[in-house]
C-alpha positions as CSV (number, residue, x, y, z in Angstrom):
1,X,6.0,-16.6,-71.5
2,X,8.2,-17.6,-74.3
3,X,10.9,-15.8,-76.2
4,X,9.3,-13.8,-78.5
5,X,5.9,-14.0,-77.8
6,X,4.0,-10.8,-79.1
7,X,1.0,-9.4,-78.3
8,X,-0.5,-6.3,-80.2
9,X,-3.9,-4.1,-80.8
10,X,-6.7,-5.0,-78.7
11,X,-5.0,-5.7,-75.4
12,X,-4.3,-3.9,-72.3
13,X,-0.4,-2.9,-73.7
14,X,1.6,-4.1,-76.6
15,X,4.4,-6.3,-75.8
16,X,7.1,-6.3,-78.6
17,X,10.4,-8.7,-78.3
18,X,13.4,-6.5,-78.8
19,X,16.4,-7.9,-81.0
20,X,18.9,-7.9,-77.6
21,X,18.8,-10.6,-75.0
22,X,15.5,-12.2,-74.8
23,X,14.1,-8.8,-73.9
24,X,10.4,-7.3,-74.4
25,X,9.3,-3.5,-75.0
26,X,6.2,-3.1,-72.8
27,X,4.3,0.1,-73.9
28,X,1.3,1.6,-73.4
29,X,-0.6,5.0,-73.8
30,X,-4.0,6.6,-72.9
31,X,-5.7,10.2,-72.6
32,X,-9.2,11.5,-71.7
33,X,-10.8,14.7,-70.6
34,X,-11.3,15.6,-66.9
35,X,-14.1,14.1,-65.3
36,X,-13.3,15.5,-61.5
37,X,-12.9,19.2,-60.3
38,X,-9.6,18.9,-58.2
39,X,-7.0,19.1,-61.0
40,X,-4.3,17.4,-58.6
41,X,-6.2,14.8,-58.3
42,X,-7.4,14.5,-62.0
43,X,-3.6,14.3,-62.8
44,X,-3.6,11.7,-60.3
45,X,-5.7,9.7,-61.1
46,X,-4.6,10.2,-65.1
47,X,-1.7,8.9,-64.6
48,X,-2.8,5.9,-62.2
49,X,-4.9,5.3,-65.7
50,X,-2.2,5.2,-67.6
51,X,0.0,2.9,-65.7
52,X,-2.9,0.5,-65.1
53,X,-2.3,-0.8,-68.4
54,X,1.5,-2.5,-67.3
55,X,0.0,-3.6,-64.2
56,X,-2.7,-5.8,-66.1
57,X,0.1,-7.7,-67.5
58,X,1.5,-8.4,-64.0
59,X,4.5,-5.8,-64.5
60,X,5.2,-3.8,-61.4
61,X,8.3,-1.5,-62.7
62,X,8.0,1.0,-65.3
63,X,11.0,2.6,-66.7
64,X,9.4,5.9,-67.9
65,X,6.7,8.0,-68.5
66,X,5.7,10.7,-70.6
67,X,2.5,13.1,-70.4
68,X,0.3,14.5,-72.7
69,X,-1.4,17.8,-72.3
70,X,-3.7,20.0,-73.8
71,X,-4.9,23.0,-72.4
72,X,-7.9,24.8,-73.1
73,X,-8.2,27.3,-75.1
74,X,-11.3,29.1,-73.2
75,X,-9.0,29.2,-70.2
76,X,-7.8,32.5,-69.2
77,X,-4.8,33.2,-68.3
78,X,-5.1,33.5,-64.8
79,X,-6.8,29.7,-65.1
80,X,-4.3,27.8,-66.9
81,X,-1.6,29.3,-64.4
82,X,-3.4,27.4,-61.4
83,X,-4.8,24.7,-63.1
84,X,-2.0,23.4,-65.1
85,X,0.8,22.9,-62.6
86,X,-2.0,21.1,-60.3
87,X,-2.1,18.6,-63.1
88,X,1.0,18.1,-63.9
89,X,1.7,17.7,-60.4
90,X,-0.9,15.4,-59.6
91,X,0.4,13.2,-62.6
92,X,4.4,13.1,-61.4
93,X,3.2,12.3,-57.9
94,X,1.4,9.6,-59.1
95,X,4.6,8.2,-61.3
96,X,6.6,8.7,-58.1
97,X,4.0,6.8,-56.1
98,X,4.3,4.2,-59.1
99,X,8.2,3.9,-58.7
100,X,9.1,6.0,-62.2
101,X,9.5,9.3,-63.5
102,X,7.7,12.0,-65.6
103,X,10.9,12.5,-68.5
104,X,9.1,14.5,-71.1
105,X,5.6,14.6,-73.0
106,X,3.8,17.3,-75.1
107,X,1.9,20.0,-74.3
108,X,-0.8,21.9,-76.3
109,X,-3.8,24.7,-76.7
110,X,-6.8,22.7,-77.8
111,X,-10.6,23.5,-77.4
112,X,-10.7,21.3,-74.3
113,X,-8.6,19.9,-71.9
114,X,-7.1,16.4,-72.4
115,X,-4.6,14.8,-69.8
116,X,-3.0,11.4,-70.5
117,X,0.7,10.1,-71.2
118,X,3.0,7.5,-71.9
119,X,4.0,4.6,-69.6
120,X,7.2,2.2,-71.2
121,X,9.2,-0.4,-69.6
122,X,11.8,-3.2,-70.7
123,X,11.4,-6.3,-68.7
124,X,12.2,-10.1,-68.7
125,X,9.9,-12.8,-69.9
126,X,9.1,-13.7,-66.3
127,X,8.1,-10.1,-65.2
128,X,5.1,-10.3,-67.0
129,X,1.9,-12.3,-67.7
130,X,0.6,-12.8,-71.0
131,X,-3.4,-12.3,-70.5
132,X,-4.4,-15.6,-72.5
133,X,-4.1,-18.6,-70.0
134,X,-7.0,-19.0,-68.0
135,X,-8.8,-22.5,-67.3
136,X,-11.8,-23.8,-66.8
137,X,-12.4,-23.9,-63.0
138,X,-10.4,-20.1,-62.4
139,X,-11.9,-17.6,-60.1
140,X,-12.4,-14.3,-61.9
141,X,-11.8,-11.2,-58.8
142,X,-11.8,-7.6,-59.1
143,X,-9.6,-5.3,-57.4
144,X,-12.1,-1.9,-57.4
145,X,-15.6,-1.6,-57.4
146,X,-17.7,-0.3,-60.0
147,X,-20.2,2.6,-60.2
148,X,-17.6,5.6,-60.8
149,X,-19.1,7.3,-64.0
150,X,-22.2,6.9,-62.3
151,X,-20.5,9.1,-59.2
152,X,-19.0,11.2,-60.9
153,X,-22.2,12.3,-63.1
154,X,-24.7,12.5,-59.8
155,X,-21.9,14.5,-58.2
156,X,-22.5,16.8,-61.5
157,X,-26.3,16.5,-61.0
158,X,-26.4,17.6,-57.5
159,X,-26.4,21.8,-59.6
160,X,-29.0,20.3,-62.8
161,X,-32.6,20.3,-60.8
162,X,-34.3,18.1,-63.7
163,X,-31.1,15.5,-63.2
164,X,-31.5,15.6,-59.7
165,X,-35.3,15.1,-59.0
166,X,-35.1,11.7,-60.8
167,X,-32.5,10.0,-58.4
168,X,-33.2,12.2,-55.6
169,X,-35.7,9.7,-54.3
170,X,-33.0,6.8,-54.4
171,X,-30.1,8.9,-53.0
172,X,-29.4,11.7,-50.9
173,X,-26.9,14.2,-51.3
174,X,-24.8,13.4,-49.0
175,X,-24.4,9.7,-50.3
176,X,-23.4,11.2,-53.2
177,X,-20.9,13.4,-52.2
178,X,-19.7,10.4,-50.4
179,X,-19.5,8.3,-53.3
180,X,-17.9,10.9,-55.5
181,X,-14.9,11.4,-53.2
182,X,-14.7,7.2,-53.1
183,X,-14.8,7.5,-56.6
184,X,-11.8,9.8,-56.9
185,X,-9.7,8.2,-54.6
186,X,-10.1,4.5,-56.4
187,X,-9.6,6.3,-59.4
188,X,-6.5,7.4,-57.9
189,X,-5.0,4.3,-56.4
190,X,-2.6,2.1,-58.4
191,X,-3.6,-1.2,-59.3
192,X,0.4,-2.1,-58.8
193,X,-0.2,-4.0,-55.8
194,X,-2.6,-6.3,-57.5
195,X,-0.5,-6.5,-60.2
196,X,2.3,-8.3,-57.9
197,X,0.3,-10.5,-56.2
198,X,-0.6,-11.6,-59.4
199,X,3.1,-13.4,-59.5
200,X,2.4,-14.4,-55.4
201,X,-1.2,-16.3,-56.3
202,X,-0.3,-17.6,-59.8
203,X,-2.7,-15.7,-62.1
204,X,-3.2,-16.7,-65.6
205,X,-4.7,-13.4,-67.1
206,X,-5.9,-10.2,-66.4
207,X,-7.7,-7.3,-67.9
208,X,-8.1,-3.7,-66.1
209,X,-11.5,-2.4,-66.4
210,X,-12.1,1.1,-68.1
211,X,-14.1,2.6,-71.0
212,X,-15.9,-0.1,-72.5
213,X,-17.6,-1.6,-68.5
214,X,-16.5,-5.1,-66.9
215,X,-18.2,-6.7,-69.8
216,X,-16.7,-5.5,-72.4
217,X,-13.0,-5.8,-70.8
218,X,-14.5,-9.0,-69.5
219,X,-15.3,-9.9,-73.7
220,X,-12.4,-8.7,-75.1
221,X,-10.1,-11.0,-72.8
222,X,-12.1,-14.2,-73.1
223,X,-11.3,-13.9,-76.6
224,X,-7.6,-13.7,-76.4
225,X,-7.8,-17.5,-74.0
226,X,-5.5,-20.0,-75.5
227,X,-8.3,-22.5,-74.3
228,X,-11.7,-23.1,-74.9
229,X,-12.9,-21.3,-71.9
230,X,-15.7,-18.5,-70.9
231,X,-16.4,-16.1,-68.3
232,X,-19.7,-15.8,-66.1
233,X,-19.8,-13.3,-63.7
234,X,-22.1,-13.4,-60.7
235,X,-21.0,-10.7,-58.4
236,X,-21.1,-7.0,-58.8
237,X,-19.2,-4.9,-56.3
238,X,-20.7,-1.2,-56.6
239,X,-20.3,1.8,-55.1
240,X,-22.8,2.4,-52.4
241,X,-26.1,3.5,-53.9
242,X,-24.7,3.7,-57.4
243,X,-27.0,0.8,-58.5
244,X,-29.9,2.1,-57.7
245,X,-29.0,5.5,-59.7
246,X,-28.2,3.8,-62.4
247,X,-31.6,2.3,-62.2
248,X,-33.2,5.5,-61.1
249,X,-31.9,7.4,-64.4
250,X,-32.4,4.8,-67.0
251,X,-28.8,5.5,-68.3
252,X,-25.3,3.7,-68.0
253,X,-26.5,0.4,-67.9
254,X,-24.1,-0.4,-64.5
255,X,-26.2,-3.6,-63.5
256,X,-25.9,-4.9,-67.5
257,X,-21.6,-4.2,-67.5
258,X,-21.4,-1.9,-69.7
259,X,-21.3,1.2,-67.6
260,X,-18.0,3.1,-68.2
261,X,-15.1,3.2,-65.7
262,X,-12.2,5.2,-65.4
263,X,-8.9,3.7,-63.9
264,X,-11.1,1.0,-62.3
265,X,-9.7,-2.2,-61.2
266,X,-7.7,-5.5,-62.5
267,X,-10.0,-8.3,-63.2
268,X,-7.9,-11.3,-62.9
269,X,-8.1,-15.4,-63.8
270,X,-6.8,-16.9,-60.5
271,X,-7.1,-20.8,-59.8
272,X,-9.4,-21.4,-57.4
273,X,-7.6,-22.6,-54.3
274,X,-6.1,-19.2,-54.4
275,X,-8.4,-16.8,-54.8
276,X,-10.0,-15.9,-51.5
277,X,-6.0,-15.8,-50.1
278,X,-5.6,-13.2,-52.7
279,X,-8.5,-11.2,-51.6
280,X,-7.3,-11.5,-48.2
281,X,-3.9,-10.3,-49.1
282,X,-4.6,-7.2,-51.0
283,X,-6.7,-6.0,-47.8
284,X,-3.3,-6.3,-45.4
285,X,-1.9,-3.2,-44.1
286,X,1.4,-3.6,-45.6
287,X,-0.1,-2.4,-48.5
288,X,-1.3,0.6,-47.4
289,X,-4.5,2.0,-46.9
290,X,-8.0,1.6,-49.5
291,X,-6.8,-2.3,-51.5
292,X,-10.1,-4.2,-51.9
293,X,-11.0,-7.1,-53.6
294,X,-13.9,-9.7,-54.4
295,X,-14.8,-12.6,-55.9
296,X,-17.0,-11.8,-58.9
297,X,-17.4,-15.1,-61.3
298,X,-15.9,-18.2,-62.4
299,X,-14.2,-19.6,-65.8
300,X,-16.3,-22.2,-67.3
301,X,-15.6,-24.4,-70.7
302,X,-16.9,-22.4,-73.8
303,X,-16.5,-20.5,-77.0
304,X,-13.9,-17.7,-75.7
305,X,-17.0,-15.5,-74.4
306,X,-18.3,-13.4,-71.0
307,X,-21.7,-12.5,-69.4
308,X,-23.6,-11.4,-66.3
309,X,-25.7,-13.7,-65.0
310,X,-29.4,-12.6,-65.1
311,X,-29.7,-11.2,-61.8
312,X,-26.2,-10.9,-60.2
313,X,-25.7,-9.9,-56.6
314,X,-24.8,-6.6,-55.8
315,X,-21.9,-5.8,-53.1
316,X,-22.6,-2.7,-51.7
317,X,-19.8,-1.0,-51.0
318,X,-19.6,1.4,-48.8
319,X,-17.4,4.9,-49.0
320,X,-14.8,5.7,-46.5
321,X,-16.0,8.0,-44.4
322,X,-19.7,6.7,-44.1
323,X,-21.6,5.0,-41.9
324,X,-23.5,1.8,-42.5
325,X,-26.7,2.6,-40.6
326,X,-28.3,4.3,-44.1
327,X,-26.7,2.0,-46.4
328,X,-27.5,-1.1,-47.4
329,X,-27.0,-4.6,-46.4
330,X,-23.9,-6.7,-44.6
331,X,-21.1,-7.8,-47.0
332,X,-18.8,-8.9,-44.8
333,X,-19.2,-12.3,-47.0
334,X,-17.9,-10.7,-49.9
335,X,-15.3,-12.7,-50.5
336,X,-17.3,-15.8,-50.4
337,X,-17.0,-18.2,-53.8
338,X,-19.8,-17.8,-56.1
339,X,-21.8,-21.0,-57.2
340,X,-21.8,-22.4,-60.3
């Protein structure tokens, strides 16, 4: 990147040059209200959130964090004594995990709860990628799988009977249960290992995929390409059995892109001779335990825009913890190339 470069609204994190020593200001913030029960783990995975923002630019280090709290006020007493320090817990654990510390933040009495933060670093040109270089002929992959609003709201229809009876014939309970604990552990896992692999294979941008669905993120980072250049996607990794609720319901639109996510994974522009190594990387055990990845589209000339083919292939992906006899089919290709 050179000296100076700036990048503002409408990307992952703002990167501002500082006036000492060819230095940048990374920064970037981000709250939401609780979407699992465990509070530890919604601090977790709040904070993983939070942090996923740096590792989309291929920044691995984060100087400090701060956390933003509000509790609600419908909580008794007895309540926000548990459930706060689980959160705020949950949250440092994660910054820990991440290599940086919890310093400060702001806490408040609001009609709901709302658990978010800060995450701030000072780095060199070279520790980060600008998300703005991709070519025609890139791989794009995708470091978590999709379907976790979808989990998380069947987990919440498992106690609403009229919910339930219309995805109860595509899904049992168990499945869901199963997916919603896959759910909350992606949630929960850093993207920073993707993030420095990103350096190892060469990528020339990246985008992490949240709130507005893998086609919207997908949109929003064609448009910031330097080169005439646009974004197909063919493949869509899933959460076991989370397409066909989607389906089933009529609502979130998973198949179409633009169902939410929350702290879902990098999609990244690698070239193409290194893409499947990348896959295969993230998967080795000296990462640690739950790194996935697949190869979901390609980079094609165009006007700077994204889409999902007609009918894209779904990966199935199954939960830890289940068995493959009642889910669906092999993917054991699923780092294959897509065509053209």
């Amino acid at each position: 990147m050179p000296r100076g470069e700036t990048l503002g609204i409408g990307m992952d994190s703002c990167v501002i040059p500082l006036r000492h020593g060819g230095l940048s200001l990374v920064q970037t913030t981000d709250f939401f209200y609780p979407l699992v029960e465990d509070p530890y783990m919604m601090g977790r995975i709040a904070c993983a959130n939070v942090l996923s923002d740096l590792y989309a630019m291929g920044i691995t280090e984060c100087d400090n964090m701060l956390m933003l709290l509000s509790v609600s006020q419908s909580m008794t007493e007895e309540e926000r004594e548990k459930i706060t320090p689980l959160l705020i817990r949950g949250f440092r654990d994660a910054a820990e995990e991440g290599g940086t510390a919890v310093t400060g933040g702001q806490t408040v009495v609001n009609p709901w709860v709302i658990v978010g933060g800060v995450a701030t670093v000072v780095c060199q040109p070279n520790e980060l990628i600008m998300p703005d270089s991709a070519v025609v002929g890139d791989v794009l992959v995708l470091t978590k799988p999709l379907g976790t609003q979808v989990a998380v709201n069947a987990h919440q229809w498992l106690d609403n009977p009229e919910r339930w009876n219309k995805i109860s014939m595509v899904v049992s309970r168990e499945e869901v249960e199963l997916a919603y604990q896959e759910a909350m552990f992606s949630m929960a896992t850093l993207n920073r290992t993707a993030a420095g692999l990103m350096h190892t294979f060469n990528a020339h941008a990246a985008t992490d995929i949240t709130g507005f669905g893998i086609l919207g993120h997908s949109q929003n980072l064609a448009k910031q390409q330097r080169n005439e250049v646009s974004f197909v996607i063919h493949n869509l990794p899933i959460i076991a059995k989370m397409a066909a609720i989607s389906k089933a319901s009529g609502r979130f639109g998973l198949l179409q892109g633009t169902s939410a996510e929350t702290s879902g994974g990098l999609l990244i522009c690698l070239p193409r001779e290194q893409a499947a190594r990348f896959c295969s990387e993230i998967k080795s055990s000296k990462y640690g335990e739950g790194h996935q990845a697949w190869i979901v589209g390609i980079v094609e000339k165009g006007n700077r825009t994204a889409r999902i083919i007609d009918k894209p292939r779904v990966i199935e992906v199954l939960p830890r913890g289940a068995t493959a006899t009642a889910l669906a089919p092999d993917n054991s290709n699923a780092s294959s190339e897509p065509s053209s």
